[in-house]
C-alpha positions in Angstrom: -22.8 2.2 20.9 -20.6 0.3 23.5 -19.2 -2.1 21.0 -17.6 0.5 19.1 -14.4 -1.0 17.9 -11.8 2.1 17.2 -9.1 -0.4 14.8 -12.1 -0.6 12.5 -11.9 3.1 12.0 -8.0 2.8 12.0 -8.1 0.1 9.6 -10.3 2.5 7.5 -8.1 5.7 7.5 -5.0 3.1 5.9 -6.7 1.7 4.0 -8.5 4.2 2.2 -5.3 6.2 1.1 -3.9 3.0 0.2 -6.8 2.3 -2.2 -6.3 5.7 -3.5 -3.2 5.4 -4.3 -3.2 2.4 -5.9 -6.1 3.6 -8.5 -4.0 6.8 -8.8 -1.1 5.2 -9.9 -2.8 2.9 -12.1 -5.0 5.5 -13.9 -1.5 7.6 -14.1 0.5 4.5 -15.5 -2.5 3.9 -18.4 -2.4 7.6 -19.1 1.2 7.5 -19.7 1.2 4.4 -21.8 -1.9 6.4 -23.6 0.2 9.5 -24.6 3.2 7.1 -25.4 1.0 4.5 -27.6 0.0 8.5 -29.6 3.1 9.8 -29.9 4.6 7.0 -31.5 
């Protein structure tokens, strides 16, 4: 594999954790609003 680009692999590792993140903080954001919307 002599074509093997290593910023593909780099561009994987970001983005990734990135993606992670952002579906953390979204499923974290609609929980919250979840236990607020029962509370009240």
């Amino acid at each position: 594999m002599s074509s093997y680009n290593p910023h593909i692999f780099v561009s994987w590792t970001i983005m990734i954790p990135m993606t992670v993140g952002v579906w953390f903080r979204r499923l974290q954001t609609s929980l919250t609003a979840a236990s607020m919307q029962s509370h009240f």
